[in-house]
C-alpha positions as CSV (number, residue, x, y, z in Angstrom):
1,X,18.0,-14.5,-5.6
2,X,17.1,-11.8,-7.5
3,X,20.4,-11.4,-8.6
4,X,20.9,-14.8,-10.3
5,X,17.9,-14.5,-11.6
6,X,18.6,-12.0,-13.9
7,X,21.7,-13.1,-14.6
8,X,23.8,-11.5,-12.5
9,X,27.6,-12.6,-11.7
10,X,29.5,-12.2,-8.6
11,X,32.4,-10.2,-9.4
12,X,35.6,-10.0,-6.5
13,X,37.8,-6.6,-6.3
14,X,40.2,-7.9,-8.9
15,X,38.2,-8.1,-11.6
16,X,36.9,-4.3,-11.0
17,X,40.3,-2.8,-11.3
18,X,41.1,0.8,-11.1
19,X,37.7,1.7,-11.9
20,X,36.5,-0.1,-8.5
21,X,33.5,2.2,-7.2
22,X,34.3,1.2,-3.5
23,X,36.2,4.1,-3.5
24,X,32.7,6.4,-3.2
25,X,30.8,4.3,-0.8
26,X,31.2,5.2,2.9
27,X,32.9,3.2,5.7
28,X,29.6,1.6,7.0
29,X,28.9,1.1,2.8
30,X,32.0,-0.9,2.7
31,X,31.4,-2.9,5.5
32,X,28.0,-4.2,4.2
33,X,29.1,-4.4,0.4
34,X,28.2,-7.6,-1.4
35,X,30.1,-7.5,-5.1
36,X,28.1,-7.9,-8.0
37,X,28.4,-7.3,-11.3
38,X,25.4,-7.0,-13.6
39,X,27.0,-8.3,-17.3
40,X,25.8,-5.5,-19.7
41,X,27.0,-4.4,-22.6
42,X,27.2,-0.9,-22.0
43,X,26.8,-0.6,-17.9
44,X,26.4,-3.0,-14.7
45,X,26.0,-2.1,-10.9
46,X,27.9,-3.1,-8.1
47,X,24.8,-3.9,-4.7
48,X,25.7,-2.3,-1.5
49,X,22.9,-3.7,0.3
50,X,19.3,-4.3,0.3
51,X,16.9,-1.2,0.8
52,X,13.7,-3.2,0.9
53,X,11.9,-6.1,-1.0
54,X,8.0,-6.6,-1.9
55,X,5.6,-9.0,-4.1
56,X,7.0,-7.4,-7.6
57,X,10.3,-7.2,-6.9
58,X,13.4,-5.5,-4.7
59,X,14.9,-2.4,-4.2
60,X,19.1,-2.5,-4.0
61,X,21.2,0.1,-3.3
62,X,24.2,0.4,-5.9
63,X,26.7,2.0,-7.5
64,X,26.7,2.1,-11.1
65,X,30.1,1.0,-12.9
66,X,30.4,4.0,-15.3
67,X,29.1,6.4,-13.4
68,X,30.4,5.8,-9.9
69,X,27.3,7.2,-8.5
70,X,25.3,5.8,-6.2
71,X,21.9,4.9,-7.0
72,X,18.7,2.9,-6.1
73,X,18.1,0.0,-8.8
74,X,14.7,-1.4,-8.8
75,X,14.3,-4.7,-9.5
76,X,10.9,-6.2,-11.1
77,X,10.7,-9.8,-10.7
78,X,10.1,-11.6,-14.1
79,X,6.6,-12.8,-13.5
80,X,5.8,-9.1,-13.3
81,X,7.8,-7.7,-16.0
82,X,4.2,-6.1,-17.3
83,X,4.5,-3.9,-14.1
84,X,7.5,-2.9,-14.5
85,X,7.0,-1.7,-17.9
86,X,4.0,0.0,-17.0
87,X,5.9,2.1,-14.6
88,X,8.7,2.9,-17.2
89,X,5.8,3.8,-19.1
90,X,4.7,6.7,-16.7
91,X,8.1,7.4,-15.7
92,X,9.0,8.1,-19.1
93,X,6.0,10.6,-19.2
94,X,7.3,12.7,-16.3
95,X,10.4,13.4,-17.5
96,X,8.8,16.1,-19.4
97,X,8.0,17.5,-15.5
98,X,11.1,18.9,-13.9
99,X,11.6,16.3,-11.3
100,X,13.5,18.9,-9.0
101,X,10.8,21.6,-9.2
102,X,8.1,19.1,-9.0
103,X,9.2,17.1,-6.6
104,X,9.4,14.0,-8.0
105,X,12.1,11.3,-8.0
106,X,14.8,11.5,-10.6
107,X,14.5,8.4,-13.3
108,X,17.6,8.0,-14.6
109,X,17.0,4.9,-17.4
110,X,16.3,1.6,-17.1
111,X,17.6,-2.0,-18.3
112,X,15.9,-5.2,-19.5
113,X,18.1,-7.7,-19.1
114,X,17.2,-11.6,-19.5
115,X,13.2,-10.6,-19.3
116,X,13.8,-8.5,-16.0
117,X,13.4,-5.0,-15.3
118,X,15.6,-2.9,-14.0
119,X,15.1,1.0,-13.2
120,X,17.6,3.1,-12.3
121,X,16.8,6.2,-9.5
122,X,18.5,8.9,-7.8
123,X,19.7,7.3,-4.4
124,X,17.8,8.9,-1.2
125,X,18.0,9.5,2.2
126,X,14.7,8.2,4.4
127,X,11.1,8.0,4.3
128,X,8.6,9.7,6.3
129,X,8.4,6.8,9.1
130,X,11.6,6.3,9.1
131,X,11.8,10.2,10.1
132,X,9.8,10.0,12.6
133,X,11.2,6.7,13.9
134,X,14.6,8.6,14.1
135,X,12.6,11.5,15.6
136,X,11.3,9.1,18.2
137,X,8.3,11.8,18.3
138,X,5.5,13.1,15.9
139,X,6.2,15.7,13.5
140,X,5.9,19.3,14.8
141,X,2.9,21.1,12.6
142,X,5.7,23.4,11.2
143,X,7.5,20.4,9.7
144,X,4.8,18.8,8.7
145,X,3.6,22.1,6.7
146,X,6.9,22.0,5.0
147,X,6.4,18.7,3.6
148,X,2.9,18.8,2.9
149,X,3.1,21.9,0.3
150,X,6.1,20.1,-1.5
151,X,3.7,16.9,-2.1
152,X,0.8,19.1,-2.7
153,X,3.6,20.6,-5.7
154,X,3.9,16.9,-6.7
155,X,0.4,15.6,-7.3
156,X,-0.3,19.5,-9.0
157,X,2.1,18.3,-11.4
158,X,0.5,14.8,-11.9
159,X,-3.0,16.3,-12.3
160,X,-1.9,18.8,-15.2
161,X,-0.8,15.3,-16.9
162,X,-3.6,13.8,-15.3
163,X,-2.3,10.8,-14.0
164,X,-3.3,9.3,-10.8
165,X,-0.1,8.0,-8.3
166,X,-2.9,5.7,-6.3
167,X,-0.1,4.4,-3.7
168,X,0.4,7.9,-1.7
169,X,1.5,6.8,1.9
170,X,4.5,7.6,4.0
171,X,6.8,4.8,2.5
172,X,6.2,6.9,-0.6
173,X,7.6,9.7,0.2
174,X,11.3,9.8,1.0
175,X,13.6,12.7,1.8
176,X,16.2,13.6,-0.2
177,X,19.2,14.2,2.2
178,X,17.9,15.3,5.6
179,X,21.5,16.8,6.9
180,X,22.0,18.6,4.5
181,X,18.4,19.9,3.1
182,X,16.0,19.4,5.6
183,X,12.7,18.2,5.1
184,X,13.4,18.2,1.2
185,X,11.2,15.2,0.0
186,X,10.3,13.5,-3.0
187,X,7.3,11.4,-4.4
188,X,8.5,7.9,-5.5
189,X,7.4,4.6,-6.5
190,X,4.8,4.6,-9.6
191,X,4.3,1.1,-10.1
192,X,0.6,1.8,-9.3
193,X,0.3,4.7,-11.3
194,X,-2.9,5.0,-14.0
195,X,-4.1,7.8,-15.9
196,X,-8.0,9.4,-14.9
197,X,-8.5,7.5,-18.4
198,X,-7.4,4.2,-17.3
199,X,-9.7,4.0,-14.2
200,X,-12.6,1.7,-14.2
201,X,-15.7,1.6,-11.8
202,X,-15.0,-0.5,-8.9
203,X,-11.4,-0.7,-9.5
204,X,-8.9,-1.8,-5.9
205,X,-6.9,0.4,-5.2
206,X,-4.7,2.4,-2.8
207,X,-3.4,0.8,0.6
208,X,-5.9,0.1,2.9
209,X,-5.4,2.8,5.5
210,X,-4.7,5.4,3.2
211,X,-8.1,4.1,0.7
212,X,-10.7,7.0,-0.3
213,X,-14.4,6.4,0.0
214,X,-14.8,6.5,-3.5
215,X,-12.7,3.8,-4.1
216,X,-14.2,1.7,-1.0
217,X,-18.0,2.3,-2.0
218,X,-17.2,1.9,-5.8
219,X,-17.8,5.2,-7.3
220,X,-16.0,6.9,-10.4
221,X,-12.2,7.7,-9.6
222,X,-10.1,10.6,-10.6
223,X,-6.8,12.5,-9.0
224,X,-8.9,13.3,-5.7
225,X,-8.0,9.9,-4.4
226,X,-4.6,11.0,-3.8
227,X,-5.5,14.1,-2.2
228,X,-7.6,11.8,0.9
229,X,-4.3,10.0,1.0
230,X,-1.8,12.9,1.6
231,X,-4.4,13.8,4.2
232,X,-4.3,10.7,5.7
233,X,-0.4,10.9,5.6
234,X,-0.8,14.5,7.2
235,X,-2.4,13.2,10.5
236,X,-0.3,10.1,10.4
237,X,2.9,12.2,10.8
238,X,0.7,14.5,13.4
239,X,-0.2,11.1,15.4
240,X,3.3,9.6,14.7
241,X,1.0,6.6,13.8
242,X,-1.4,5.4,11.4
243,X,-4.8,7.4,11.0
244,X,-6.3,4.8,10.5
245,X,-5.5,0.8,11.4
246,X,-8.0,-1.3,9.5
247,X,-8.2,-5.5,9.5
248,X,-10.7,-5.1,6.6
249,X,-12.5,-3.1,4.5
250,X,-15.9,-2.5,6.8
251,X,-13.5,-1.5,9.5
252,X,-12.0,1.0,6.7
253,X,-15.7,2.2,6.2
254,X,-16.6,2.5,10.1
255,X,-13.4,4.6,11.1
256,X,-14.3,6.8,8.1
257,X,-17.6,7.4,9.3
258,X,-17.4,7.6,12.9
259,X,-14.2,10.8,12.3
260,X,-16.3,12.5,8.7
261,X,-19.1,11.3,9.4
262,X,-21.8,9.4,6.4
263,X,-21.1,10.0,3.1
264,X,-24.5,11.8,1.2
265,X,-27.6,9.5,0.2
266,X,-26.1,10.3,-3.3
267,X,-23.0,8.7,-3.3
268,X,-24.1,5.9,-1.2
269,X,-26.7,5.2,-4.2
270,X,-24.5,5.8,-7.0
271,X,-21.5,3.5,-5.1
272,X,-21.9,0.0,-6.3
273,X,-20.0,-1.6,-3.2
274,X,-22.2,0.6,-0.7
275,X,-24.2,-2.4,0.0
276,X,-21.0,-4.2,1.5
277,X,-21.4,-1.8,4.1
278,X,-24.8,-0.1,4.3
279,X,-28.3,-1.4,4.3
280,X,-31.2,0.8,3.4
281,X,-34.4,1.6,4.7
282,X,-37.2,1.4,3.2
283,X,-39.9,2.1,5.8
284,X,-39.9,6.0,6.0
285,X,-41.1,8.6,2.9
286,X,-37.0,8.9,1.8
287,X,-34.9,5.8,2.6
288,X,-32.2,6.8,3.8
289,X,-28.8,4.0,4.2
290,X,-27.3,2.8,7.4
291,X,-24.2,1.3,7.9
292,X,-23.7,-2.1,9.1
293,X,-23.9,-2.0,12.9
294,X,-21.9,-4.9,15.6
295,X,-25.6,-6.3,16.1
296,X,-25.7,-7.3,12.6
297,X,-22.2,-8.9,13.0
298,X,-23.1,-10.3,16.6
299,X,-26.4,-11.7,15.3
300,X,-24.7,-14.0,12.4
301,X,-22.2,-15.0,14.8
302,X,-24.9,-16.1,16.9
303,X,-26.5,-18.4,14.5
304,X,-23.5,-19.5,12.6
305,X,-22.4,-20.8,16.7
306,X,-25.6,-22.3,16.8
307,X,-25.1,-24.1,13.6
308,X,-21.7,-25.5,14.1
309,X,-22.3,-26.8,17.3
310,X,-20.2,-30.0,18.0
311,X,-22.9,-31.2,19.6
312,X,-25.5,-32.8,17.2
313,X,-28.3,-32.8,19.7
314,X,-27.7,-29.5,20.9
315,X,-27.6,-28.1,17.4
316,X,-30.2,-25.5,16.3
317,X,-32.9,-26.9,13.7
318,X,-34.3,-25.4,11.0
319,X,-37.4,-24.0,12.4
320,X,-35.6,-22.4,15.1
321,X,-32.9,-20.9,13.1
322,X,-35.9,-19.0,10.7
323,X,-37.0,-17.3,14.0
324,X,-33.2,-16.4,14.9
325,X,-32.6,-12.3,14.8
326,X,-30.0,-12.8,11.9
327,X,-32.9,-13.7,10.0
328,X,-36.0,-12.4,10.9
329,X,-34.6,-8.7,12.2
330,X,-36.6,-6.5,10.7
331,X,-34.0,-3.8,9.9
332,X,-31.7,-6.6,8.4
333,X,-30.5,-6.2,5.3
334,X,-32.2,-8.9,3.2
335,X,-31.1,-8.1,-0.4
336,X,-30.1,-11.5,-2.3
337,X,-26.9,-9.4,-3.4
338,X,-26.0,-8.4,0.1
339,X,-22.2,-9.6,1.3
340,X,-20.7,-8.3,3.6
341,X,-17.1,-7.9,4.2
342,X,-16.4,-10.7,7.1
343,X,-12.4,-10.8,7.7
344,X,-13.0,-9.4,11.0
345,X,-15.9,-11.8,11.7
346,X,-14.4,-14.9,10.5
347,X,-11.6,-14.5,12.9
348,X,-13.8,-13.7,15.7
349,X,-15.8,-17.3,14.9
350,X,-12.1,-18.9,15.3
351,X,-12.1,-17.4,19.1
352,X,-15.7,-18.4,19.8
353,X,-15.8,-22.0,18.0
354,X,-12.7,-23.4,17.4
355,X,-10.8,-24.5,20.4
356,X,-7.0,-23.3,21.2
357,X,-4.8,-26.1,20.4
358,X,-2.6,-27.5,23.0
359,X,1.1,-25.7,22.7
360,X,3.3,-28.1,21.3
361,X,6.3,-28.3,18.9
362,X,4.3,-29.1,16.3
363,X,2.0,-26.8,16.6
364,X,1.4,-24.4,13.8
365,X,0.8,-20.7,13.9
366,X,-1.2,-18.2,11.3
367,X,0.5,-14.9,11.2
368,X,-1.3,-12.0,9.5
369,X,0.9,-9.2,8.7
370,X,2.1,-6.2,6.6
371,X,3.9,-7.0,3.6
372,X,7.2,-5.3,2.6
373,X,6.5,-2.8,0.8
374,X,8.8,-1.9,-2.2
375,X,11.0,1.6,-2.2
376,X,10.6,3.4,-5.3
């Protein structure tokens, strides 16, 4: 608990008084309200409910005690306390940007309180998916015009202080009160945030779907990452799905070339994670780079088959497996430094050489999924 972790109390009505904030939350607010004070010396927060939970943390929906507003309190889980400072840090940096005008979410100050971090935002309405979930259709090109030249204000403002957001997707961006501004929205959640300045070659970031080449080949990163992922975010609300639905990163790089199609010879020789996902050839005047095709993938799962046959005597020998196209094709990539991404192959091994258990009670399942992500 989150909560007791940071040394929260549970408070009951009593102890709140006249200056109870119940009085400000709505009917359904009320229903779902589980009393908590945070012991502060100058504020605390009372949780309505839960707004969402991820790996650093959790976001809680609250009123503040001397302000009887109701807000979004973030938060960071001790072991990541160096997060959460790093996103006060940038936080702290855009105040100096008019949040309103700029479209960015309102910090309003933040506590650390027993090694925890807590910020404290404006509270908002929904995000993107949600909208469309609510919709129960894609966005119409008009609406999703509207929202796109707000976000476009957002990362203009982030690129005259020239810091990178680096988590742009639709869970990001939230509107602000859909009944009574429509399609208002705001940018939130900086925990990923760097400055151009802070970005090394090679560096992970983004979520997968919404990932620019440059960060998937390795090449030098600057604000034009967020730029491929509003795009992304543009035919995501077009599709009312994701763009783009990757298990792993080659997958990433196959869907981006099959819709844009290759990336110039010059990136892919500057990038230095191209060779994840191309191989080059060097048997015409200017070798040009090819991505990684099924055959290669269905050729080592052909061998590795062979090699992990249960059956000794029908297991392939040395001298066989040198012939085997996996290693004697002659447009396979042979480089010592060559290794490819394999998340997709690996699983398709477990279908073709591993067995189904029989269904029992004991039986144990693997479950691959999407994490929570946090709000704000």
């Amino acid at each position: 608990n989150l909560w007791a972790a940071s040394g929260g109390q549970v408070a009951n009505r009593n102890q709140l008084g006249t200056q109870s904030p119940m009085d400000v939350s709505t009917k359904s607010d009320k229903e779902e309200t589980i009393l908590y004070s945070l012991p502060c010396a100058s504020f605390g927060y009372v949780m309505v409910k839960t707004l969402g939970v991820g790996g650093f943390g959790a976001v809680h929906k609250c009123v503040a005690l001397d302000t009887k507003e109701l807000v979004a309190l973030k938060i960071v889980k001790k072991e990541y306390a160096q997060y959460g400072k790093r996103e006060v840090r940038f936080l702290e940096r855009l105040r100096k940007l008019d949040p309103h005008k700029n479209n960015l979410v309102l910090f309003n100050r933040h506590l650390l309180h027993n090694e925890t971090f807590m910020l404290e935002f404006e509270m908002l309405n929904m995000t993107i998916d949600d909208l469309i979930m609510s919709c129960a259709r894609p966005l119409h090109l008009s609406e999703i015009q509207v929202i796109t030249q707000q976000m476009l204000v957002a990362l203009n403002a982030l690129r005259s202080r020239r810091i990178v957001h680096a988590d742009i997707k639709p869970d990001n961006i939230m509107l602000v009160n859909h009944k009574l501004q429509p399609l208002k929205v705001k940018l939130i959640d900086f925990g990923m945030a760097h400055t151009v300045a802070e970005l090394s070659l090679g560096d992970k970031i983004q979520y997968l779907s919404y990932r620019a080449p440059e960060v998937l080949l390795g090449l030098h990163l600057n604000e034009a990452i967020d730029m491929w992922a509003l795009g992304c975010v543009m035919a995501d609300m077009l599709l009312g799905t994701d763009l783009f639905t990757p298990s792993c990163e080659f997958d990433r790089v196959k869907d981006m070339v099959q819709m844009q199609g290759q990336p110039d010879d010059r990136l892919l020789d500057s990038g230095i994670y191209t060779i994840f996902h191309f191989c080059k050839h060097n048997d015409s005047p200017c070798p040009s780079w090819k991505l990684h095709t099924n055959v290669d993938t269905q050729a080592f799962l052909s061998l590795l088959k062979q090699m992990m046959e249960i059956d000794p005597e029908k297991r392939i020998i040395p001298s066989k497996a040198l012939l085997h196209p996996f290693i004697s094709m002659k447009d396979f990539p042979s480089e010592s430094n060559y290794n490819p991404d394999l998340s997709s192959a690996c699983l398709t091994t477990q279908r073709l050489i591993i067995p189904k258990p029989a269904k029992s009670a004991k039986s144990e399942s693997l479950t691959i999924g999407r994490q929570q992500q946090n709000s704000y």
